[in-house]
C-alpha positions as CSV (number, residue, x, y, z in Angstrom):
1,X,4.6,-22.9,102.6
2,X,5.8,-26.4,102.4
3,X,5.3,-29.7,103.4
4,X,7.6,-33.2,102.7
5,X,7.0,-36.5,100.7
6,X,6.2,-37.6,104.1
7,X,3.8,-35.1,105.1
8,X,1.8,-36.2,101.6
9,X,1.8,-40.3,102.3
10,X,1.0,-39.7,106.4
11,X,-2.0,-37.3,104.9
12,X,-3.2,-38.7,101.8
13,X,-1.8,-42.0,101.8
14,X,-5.4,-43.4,102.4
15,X,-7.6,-41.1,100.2
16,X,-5.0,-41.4,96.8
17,X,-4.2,-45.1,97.5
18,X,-0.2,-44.9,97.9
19,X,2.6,-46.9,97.9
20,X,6.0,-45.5,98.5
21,X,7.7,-48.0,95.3
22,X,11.5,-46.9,96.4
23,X,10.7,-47.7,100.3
24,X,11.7,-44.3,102.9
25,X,14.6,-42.8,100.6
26,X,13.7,-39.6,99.8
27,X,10.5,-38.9,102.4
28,X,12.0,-35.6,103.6
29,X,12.4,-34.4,100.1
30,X,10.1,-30.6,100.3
31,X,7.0,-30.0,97.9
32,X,7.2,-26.3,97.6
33,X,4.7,-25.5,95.3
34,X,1.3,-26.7,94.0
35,X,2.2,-27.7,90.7
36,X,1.7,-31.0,89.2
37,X,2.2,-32.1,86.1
38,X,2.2,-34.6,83.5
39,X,6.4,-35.2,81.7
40,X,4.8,-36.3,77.7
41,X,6.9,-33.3,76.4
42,X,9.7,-34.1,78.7
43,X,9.8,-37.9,77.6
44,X,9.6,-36.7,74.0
45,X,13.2,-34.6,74.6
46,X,11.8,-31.1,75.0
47,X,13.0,-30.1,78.1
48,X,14.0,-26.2,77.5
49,X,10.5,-24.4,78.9
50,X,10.1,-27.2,81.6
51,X,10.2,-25.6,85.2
52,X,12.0,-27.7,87.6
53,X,10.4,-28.7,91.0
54,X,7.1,-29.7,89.7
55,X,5.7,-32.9,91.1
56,X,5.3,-35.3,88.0
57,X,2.5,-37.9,87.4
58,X,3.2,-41.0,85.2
59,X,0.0,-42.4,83.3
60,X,-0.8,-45.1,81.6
61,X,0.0,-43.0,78.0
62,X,3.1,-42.2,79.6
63,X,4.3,-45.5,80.0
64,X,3.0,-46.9,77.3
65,X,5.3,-44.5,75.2
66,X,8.1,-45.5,77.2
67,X,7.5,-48.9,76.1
68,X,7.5,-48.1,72.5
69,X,11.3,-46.6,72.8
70,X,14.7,-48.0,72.3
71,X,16.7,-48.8,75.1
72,X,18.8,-45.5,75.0
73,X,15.8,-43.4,74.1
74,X,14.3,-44.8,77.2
75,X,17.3,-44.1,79.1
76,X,17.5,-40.6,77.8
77,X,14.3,-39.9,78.5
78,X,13.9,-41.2,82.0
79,X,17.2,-39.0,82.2
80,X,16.0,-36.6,81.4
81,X,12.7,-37.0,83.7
82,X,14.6,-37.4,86.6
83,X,16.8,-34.3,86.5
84,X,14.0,-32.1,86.8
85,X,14.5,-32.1,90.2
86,X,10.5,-33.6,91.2
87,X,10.0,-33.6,94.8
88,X,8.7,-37.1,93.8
89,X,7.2,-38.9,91.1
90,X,3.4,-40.4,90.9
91,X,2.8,-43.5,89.0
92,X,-0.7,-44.0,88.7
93,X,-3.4,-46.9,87.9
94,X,-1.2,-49.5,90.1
95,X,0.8,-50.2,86.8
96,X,4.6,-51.7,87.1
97,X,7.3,-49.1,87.5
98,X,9.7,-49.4,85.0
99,X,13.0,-51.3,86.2
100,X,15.3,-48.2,84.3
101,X,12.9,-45.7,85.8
102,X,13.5,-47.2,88.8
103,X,17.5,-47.6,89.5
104,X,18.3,-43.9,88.1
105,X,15.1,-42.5,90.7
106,X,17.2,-44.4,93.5
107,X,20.5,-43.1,92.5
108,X,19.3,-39.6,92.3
109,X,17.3,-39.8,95.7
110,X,14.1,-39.3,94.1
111,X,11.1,-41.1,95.9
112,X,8.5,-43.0,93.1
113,X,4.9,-43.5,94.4
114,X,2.2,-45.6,93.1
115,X,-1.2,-45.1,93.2
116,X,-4.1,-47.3,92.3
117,X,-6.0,-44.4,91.3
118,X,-6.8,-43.7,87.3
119,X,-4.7,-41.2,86.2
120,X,-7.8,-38.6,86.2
121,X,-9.2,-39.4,89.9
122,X,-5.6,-39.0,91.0
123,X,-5.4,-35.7,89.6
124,X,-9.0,-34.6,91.0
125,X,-8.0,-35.3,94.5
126,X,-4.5,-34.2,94.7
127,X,-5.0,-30.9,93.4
128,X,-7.6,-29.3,95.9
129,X,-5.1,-30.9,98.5
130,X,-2.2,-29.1,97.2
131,X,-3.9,-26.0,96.9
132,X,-5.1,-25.7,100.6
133,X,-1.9,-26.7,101.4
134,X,0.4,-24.2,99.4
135,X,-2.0,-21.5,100.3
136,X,-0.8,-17.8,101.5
137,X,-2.1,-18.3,104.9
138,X,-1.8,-15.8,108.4
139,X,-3.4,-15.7,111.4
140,X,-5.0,-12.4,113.4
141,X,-6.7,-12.0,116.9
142,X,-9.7,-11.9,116.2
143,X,-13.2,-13.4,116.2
144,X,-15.0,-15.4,113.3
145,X,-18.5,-15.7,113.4
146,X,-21.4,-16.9,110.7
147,X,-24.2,-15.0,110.6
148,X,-27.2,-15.4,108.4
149,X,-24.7,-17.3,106.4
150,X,-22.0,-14.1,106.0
151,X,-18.7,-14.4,107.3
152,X,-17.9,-11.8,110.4
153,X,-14.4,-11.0,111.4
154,X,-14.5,-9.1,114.5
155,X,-11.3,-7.5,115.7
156,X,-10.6,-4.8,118.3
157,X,-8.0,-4.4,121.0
158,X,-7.8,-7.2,123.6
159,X,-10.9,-6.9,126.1
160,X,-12.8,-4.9,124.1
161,X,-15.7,-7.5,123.7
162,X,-15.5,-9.6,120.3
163,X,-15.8,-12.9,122.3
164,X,-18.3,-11.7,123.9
165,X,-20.3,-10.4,120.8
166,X,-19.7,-13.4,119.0
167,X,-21.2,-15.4,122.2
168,X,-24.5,-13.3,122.0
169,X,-24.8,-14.4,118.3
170,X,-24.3,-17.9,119.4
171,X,-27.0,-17.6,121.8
172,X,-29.2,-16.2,118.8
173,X,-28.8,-18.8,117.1
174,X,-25.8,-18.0,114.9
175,X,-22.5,-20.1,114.5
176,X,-19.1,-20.1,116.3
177,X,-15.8,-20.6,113.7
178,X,-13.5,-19.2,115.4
179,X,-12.1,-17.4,118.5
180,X,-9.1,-15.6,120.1
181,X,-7.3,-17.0,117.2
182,X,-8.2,-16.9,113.5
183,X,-6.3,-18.4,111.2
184,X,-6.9,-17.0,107.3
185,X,-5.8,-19.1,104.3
186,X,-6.1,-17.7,101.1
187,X,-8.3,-20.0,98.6
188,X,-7.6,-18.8,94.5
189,X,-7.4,-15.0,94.1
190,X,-9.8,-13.8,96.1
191,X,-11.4,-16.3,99.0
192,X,-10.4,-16.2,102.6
193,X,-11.6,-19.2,104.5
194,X,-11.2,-18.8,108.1
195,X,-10.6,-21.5,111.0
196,X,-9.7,-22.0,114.3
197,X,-6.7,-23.8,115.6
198,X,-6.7,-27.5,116.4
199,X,-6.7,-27.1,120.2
200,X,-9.4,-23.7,120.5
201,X,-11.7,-25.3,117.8
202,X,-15.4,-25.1,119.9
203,X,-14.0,-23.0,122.9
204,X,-14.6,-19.8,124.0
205,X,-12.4,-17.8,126.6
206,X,-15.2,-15.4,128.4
207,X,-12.9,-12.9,130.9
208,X,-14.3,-13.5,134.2
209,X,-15.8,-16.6,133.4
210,X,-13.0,-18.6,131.5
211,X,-13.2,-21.1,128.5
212,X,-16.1,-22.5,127.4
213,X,-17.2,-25.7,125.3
214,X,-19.9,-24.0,122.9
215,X,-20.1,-27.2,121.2
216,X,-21.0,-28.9,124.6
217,X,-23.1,-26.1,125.6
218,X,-25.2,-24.9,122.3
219,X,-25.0,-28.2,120.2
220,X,-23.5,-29.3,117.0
221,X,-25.7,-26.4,115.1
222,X,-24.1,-23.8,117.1
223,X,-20.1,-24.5,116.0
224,X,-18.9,-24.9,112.3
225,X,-14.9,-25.9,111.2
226,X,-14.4,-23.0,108.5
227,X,-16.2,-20.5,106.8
228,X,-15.5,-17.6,103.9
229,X,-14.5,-14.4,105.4
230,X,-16.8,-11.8,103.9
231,X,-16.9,-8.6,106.3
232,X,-14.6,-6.9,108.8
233,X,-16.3,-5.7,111.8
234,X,-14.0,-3.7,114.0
235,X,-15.0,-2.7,117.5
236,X,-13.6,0.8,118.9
237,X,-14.0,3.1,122.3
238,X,-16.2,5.6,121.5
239,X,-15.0,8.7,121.0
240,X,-15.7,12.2,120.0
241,X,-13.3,12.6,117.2
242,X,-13.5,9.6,115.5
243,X,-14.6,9.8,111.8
244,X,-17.8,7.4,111.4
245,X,-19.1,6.4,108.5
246,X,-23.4,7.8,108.9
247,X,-24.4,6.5,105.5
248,X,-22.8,3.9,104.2
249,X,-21.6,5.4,101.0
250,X,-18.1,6.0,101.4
251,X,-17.9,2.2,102.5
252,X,-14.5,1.5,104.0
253,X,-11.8,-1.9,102.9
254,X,-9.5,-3.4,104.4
255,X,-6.4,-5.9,103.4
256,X,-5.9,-9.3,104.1
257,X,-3.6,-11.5,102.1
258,X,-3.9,-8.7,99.7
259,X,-7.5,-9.5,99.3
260,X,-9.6,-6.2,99.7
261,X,-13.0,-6.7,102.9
262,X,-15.6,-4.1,103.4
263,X,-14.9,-3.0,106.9
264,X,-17.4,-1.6,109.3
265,X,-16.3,0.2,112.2
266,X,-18.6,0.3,115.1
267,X,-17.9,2.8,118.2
268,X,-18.6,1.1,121.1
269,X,-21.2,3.2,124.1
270,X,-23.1,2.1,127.2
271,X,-26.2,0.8,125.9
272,X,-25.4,-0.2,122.1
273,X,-26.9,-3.0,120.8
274,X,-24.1,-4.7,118.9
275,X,-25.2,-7.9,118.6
276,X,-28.0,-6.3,116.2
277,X,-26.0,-3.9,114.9
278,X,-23.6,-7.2,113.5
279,X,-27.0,-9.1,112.5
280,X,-27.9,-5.7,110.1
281,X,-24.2,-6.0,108.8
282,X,-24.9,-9.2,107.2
283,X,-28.4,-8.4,106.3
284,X,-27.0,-5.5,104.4
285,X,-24.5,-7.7,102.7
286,X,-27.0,-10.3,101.5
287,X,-29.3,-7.4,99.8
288,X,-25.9,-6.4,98.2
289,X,-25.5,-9.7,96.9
290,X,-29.2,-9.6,95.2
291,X,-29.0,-6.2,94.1
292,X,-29.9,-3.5,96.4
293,X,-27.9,-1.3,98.1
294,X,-29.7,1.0,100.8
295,X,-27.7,3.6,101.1
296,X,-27.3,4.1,96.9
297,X,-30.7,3.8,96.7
298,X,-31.6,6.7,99.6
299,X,-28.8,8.8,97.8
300,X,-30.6,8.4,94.5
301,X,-34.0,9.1,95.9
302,X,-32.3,12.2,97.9
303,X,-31.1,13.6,94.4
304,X,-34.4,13.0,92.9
305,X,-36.5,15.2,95.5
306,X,-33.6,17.6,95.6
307,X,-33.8,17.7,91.8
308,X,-37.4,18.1,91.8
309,X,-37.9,20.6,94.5
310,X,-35.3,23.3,92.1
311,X,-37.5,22.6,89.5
312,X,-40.6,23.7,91.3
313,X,-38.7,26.6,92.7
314,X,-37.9,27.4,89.1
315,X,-41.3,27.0,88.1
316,X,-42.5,29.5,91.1
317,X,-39.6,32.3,90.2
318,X,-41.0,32.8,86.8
319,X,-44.8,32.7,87.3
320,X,-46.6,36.3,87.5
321,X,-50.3,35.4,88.0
């Protein structure tokens, strides 16, 4: 992923409070990673761990040393700053750019941007930004639903009835995310958030009935923009040979963004139900979350009876009365 200087200003501009100090040179310059960081060590000459690319934020400590150097440790030092090859470079708290900082960042092409921000706020509302926006992302065809809260993917062959699944749930009072479409960013290690895209956000394609507002038609209650992609629910034709799971213990996983899901594959049959069946699935996953597992706890309580019915047996082989 990767997005330019100009991407940032015509997205955040607003929200961080920027002002492009070296006018358009350098707005096409790519940000190719989510790392931002403060230069102290690189000011101070020790440049030899330093990883180049890094966006770089100026603070008020940071130009306050600046001030405290010579002229040609200055110049060394902004030198040095601007080799690192910084997609740009943040000055915060509105202060004055310095004038040396200034003529070697517009003979290298490097872009300066002010902000107005504290040095602290700045960071706190760039870095969730950068992080969505660097973020391992894909898209599947597939169905996003919440129910009861929990997450649904549903995916299946094409016709196979995950819009139409997901509209029953609607109807139930359950929310939309996303249909036809999916698109899956990755959030940290382990979190996939789940949207729709821009144009299908609140639709619904219905075969033999065509698109559909939800938003329009259920409310504001029944649609939501993203949500956290907790279970896979994958519709299949029934059929006699397919290997389904009857208790729940050998729970199934599948891989998204290299992020493990329990899956749940339901074999579709005149008269199923799977509306409920999908309602259960995130029932079951909320009593996971506080504690209990149903199908452990039947397995326990079968090896409990099973345990006790060889020791009677035991008891009745050696009794001669």
């Amino acid at each position: 992923m990767a997005l330019t200087v100009q991407d940032l200003i015509d997205q955040k501009s607003r929200t961080l409070q920027l002002e492009a100090v070296t006018g358009d040179m350098g707005m096409d310059r790519q940000i190719t990673g989510s790392e931002i960081s403060s230069p102290g060590l690189v000011l101070a000459g020790f440049t030899a761990r330093f990883q180049k690319g890094r966006l770089q934020v100026l603070g008020e400590t940071e130009i306050a040393y600046l001030r405290t150097l010579s002229n040609d440790t200055r110049m060394e030092a902004l030198d040095n700053l601007t080799t690192l090859e910084a997609p740009c470079v943040f000055v915060t708290k509105g202060m004055s750019v310095p004038r040396m900082l200034k003529k070697l960042a517009l003979e290298r092409g490097v872009p300066i941007l002010r902000s107005k921000l504290t040095t602290a706020e700045f960071y706190r509302k760039i870095i969730p930004f950068l992080l969505e926006a660097m973020a391992p992302s894909t898209s599947v065809h597939a169905s996003l639903a919440d129910v009861f809260g929990v997450g649904l993917l549903f995916t299946g062959r094409s016709g196979i009835g995950k819009s139409e699944c997901v509209l029953d749930l609607v109807e139930r009072g359950h929310r939309l995310v996303a249909d036809d479409v999916v698109n899956i960013n990755l959030r940290g290690t382990d979190v996939l958030i789940g949207s729709a895209t821009e144009l299908s956000r609140r639709y619904m394609e219905i075969r033999g009935v065509g698109l559909v507002d939800i938003f329009t038609l259920f409310g504001a209650r029944a649609v939501r923009q993203q949500k956290r992609i907790e279970v896979v629910v994958e519709l299949k034709e029934w059929d006699k040979g397919i290997d389904v799971d009857r208790t729940g213990l050998d729970g199934q996983t599948t891989n998204i963004l290299g992020v493990d899901l329990p899956l749940v594959v339901v074999p579709l049959n005149p008269g199923k139900n799977i509306t409920v069946i999908s309602e259960v699935v995130a029932l079951n996953l909320l009593l996971r979350y506080s504690g209990i597992d149903p199908a452990n706890a039947f397995n326990a309580r079968l090896l409990r009876q099973m345990a006790e019915q060889r020791e009677l047996r035991e008891y009745l082989a050696e009794d001669y009365e």
